[in-house]
C-alpha positions as CSV (number, residue, x, y, z in Angstrom):
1,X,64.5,-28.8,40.2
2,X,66.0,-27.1,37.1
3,X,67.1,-23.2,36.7
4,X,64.1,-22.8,34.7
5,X,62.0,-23.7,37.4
6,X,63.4,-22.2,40.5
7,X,63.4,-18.6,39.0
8,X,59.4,-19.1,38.1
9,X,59.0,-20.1,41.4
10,X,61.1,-17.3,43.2
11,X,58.8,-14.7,41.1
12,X,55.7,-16.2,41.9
13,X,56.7,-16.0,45.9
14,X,57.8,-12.4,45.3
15,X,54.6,-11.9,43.4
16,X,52.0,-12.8,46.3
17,X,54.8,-11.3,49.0
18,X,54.3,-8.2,47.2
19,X,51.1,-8.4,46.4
20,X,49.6,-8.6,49.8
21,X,52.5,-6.0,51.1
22,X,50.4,-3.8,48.3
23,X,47.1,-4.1,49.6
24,X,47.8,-3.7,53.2
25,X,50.6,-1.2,52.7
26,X,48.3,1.8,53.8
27,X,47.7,0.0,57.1
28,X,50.2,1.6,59.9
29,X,50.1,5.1,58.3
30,X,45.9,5.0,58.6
31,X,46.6,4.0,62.3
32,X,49.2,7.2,62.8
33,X,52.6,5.4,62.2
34,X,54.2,7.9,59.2
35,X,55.3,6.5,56.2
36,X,58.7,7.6,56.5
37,X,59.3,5.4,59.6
38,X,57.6,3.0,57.4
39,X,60.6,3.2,55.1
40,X,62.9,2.7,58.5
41,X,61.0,0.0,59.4
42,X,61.8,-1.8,55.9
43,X,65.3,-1.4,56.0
44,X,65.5,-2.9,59.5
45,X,63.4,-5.9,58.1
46,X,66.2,-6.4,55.5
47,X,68.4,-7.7,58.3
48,X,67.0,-11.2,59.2
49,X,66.6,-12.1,55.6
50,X,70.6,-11.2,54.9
51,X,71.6,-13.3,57.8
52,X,69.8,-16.5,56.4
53,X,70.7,-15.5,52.8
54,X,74.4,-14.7,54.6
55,X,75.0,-17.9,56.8
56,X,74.1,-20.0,53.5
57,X,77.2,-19.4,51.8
58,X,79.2,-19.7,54.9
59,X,79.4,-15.5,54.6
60,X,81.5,-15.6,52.1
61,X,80.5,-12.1,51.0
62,X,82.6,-10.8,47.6
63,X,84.6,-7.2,48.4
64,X,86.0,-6.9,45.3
65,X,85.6,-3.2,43.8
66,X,83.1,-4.8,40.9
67,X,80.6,-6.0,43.9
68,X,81.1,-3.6,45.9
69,X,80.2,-1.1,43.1
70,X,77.3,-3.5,41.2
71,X,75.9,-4.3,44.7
72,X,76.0,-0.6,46.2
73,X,74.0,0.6,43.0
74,X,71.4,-2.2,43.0
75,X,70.8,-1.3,46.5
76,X,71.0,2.8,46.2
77,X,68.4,2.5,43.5
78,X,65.8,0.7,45.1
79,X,65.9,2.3,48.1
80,X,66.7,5.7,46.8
81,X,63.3,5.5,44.6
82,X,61.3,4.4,48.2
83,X,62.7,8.2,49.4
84,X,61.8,9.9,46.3
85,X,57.9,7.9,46.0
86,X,57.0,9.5,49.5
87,X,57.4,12.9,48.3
88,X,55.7,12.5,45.4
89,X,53.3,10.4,47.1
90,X,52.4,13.9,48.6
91,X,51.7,15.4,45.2
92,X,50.1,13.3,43.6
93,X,47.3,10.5,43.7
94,X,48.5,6.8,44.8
95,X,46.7,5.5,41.9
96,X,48.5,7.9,39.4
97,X,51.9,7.9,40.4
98,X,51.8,3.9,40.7
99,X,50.3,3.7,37.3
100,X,53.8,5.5,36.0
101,X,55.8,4.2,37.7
102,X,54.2,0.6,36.9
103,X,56.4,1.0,33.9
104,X,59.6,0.5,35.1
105,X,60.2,-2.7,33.4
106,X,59.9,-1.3,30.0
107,X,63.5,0.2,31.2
108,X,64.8,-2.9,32.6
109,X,63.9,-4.4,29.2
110,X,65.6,-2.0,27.2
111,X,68.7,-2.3,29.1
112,X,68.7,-6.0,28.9
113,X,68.0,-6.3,25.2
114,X,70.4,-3.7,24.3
115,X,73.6,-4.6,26.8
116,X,73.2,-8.4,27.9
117,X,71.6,-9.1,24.5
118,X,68.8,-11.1,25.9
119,X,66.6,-12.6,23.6
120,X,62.9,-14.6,23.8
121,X,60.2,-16.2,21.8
122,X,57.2,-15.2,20.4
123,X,55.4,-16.6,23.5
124,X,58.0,-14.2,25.8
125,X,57.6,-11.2,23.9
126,X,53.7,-11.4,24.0
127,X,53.9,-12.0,27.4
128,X,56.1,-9.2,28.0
129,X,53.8,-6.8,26.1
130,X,50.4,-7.8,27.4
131,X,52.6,-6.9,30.8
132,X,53.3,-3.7,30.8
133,X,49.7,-2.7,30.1
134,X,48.9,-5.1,32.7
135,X,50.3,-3.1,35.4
136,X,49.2,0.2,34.5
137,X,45.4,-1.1,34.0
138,X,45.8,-2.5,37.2
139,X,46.5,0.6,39.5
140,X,44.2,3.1,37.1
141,X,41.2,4.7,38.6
142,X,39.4,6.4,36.3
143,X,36.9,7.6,39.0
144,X,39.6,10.1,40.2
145,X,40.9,13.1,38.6
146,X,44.3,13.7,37.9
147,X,46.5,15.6,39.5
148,X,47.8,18.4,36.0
149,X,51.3,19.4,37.9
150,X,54.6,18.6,36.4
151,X,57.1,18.5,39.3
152,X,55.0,14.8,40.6
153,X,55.3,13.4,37.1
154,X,59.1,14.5,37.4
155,X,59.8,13.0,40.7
156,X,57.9,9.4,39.9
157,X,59.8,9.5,36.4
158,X,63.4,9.4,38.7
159,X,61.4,6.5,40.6
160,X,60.6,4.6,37.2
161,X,64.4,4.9,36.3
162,X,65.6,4.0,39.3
163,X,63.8,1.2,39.7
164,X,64.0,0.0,36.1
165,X,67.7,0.6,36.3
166,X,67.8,-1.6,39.3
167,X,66.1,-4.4,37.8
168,X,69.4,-4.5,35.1
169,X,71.6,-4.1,37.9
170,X,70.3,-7.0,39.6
171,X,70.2,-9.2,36.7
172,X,73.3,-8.3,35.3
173,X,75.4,-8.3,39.1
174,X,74.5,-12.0,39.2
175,X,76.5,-13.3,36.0
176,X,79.8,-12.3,38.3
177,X,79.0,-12.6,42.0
178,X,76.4,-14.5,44.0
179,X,72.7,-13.7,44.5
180,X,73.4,-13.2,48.7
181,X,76.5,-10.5,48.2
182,X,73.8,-8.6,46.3
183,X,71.2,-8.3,48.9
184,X,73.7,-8.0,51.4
185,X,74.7,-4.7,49.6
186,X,71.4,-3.8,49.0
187,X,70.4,-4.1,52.7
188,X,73.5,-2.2,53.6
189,X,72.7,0.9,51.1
190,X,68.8,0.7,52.3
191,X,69.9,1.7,56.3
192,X,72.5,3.8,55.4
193,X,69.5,6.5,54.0
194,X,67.6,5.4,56.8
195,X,68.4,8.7,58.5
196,X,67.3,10.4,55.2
197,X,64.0,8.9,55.8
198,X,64.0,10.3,59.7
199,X,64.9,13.7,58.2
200,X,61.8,13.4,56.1
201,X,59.1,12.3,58.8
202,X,57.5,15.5,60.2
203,X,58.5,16.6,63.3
204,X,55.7,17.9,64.5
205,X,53.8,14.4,64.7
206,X,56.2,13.2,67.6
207,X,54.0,13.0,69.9
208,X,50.8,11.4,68.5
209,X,52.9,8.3,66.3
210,X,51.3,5.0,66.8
211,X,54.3,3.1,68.0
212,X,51.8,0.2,69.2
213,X,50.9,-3.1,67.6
214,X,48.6,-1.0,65.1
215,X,51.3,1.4,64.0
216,X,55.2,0.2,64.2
217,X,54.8,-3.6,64.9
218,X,52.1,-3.7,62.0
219,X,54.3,-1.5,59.8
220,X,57.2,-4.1,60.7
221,X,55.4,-7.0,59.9
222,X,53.9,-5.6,57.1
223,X,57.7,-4.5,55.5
224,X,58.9,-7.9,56.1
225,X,56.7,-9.3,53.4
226,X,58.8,-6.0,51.1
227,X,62.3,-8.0,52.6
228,X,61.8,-11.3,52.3
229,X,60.0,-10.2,47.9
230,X,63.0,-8.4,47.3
231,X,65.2,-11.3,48.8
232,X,63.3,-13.6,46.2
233,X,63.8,-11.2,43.6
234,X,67.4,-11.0,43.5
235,X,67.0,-15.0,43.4
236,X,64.4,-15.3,40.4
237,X,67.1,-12.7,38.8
238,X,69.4,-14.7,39.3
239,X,68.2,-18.3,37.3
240,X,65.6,-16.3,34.9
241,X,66.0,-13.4,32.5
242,X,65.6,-9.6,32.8
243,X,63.2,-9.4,30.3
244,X,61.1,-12.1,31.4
245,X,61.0,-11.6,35.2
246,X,60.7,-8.0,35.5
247,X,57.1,-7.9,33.7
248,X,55.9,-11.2,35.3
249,X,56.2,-9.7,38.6
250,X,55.6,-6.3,38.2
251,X,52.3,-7.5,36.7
252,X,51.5,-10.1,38.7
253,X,51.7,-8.1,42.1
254,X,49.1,-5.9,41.2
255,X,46.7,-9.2,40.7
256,X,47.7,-10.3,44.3
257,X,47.0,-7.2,45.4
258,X,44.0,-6.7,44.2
259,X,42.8,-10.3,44.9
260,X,43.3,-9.2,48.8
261,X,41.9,-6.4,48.7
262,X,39.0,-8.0,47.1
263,X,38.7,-11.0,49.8
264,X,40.0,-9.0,53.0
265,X,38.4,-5.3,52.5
266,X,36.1,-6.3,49.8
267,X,37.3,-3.3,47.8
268,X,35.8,-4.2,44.1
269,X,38.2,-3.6,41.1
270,X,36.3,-1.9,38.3
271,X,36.0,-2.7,35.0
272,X,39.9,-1.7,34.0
273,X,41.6,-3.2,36.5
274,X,39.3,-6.4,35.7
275,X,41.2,-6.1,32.2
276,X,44.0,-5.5,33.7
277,X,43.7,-9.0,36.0
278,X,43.4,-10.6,33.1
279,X,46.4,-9.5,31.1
280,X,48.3,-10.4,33.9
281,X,47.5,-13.6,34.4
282,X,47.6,-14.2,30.2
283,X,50.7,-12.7,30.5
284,X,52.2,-14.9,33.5
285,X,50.8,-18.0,31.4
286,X,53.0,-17.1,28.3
287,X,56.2,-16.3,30.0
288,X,56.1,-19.4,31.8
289,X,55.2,-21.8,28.7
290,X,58.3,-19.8,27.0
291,X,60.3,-20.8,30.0
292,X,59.1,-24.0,29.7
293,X,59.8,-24.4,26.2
294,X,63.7,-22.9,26.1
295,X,64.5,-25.7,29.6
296,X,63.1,-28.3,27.0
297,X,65.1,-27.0,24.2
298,X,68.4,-27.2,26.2
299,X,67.7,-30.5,27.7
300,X,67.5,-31.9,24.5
301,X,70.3,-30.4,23.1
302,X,72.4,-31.8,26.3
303,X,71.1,-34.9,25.5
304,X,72.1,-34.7,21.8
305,X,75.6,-33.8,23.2
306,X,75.9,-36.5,25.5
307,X,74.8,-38.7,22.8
308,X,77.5,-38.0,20.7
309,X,80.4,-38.1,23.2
């Protein structure tokens, strides 16, 4: 198995890992277990998978100051833009503030076109475009109003950066240290705001959270889906390129998702997120055919070189 394919196959894993996490996400907080404990939850799921990732480079973690620094941000990022969501989660519909911040690749792009100088074909930079409106189709519910304040649209503009900004990170931490140092940082940086998150979970619901199988054991089962996705994230980072995986998956969870909530709680998408399904999946399609097309390119030039030698 080549580069090009593992990285297409780590995505696809993250895609459906995400996407179900997506559709069931809602589940503990409906059955009294706050999403803020939710978020402590996650970071406690993010252990098991750093041990495995861990123990399979004999825990051989780089402490230089370059991966402690490139490995703290990744992981500050993404778990600083879970913190700011949940408030803005409060100000704002779901379906709105996940439509925004739906385009965080479009910063992840940016950054990768303009620093690493990452380049595609046509067949990449269709995909990539059909992509980003992919996403934002996908969570849109034009059966709700929206919400007209500014501070939400402020608050899920930091999470957009943040998490577009993490997908460079990411990408751009792996050209000088291995895949497991960076989620070994990242888990690291998710419990240390942990107690951020405890700060944030009302005090007043103390005594009625579900910490049954409905509410915290659902919300930890639930998160590990989150760990194990971003795990496979920092590995489809790692083989394939910025510009290409950031779009696939952030496109292609939304399809998971809805698929699930389609089979499980027969929840129908309408006609906008039926476009949006589709875009995704034309989308996936192209970026993989591009993939396909630059591992044949190389193999052949190899085999020109070896030829000559």
């Amino acid at each position: 198995m080549t580069k090009h394919g593992l990285w297409l196959i780590y995505a696809l894993i993250t895609m459906v890992a995400w996407g179900v996490w997506g559709a069931i996400i809602d589940l503990p907080a409906n059955n009294g277990f706050p999403p803020t404990l939710g978020y402590v939850a996650w970071s406690l799921t993010m252990i098991p998978p750093a041990v495995i990732a861990l123990s399979l480079i004999s825990w051989k973690i780089e402490y230089d100051s370059r991966s402690i620094l490139l490995g703290c941000i990744a992981g500050l990022l993404g778990a600083g833009g879970q913190l700011v969501l949940f408030q803005t989660l409060r100000m704002a519909p779901a379906y709105l503030v996940f439509a925004y911040v739906a385009l965080s690749p479009l910063v992840t792009i940016l950054m990768a076109l303009a620093i690493s100088r990452e380049r595609t074909g046509w067949k990449g930079v269709l995909g990539i475009l059909l992509a980003l409106p992919a996403a934002v189709l996908l969570a849109w519910d034009p059966s709700k109003g929206a919400d007209q304040g500014l501070l939400w649209a402020l608050l899920a503009s930091l999470v957009l950066l943040a998490w577009g900004i993490q997908g460079f990170v990411i990408s751009y931490a792996n050209r000088s240290m291995k895949a497991e140092s960076i989620f070994f940082y990242m888990m690291a940086t998710g419990i240390l705001l942990a107690p951020i998150a405890l700060w944030m979970t009302n005090v007043e619901l103390q005594e009625s959270i579900n910490w049954g199988i409905t509410g915290l054991w659902s919300a930890v089962a639930i998160q590990f889906l989150n760990a194990i996705g971003a795990l496979l994230l920092v590995y489809a980072y790692r083989y394939g390129k910025a510009i290409i995986v950031s779009p696939l998956i952030n496109a292609g969870g939304p399809v998971i998702t809805v698929v699930v909530s389609l089979m499980v709680f027969r929840k129908f998408p309408n006609l906008i997120q039926g476009w949006g399904i589709g875009l995704a999946v034309l989308a996936a399609f192209l970026m993989a055919l591009e993939d396909d097309d630059e591992a044949a390119s190389e193999d052949e030039e190899t085999a020109i070189a070896a030829a000559v030698e």
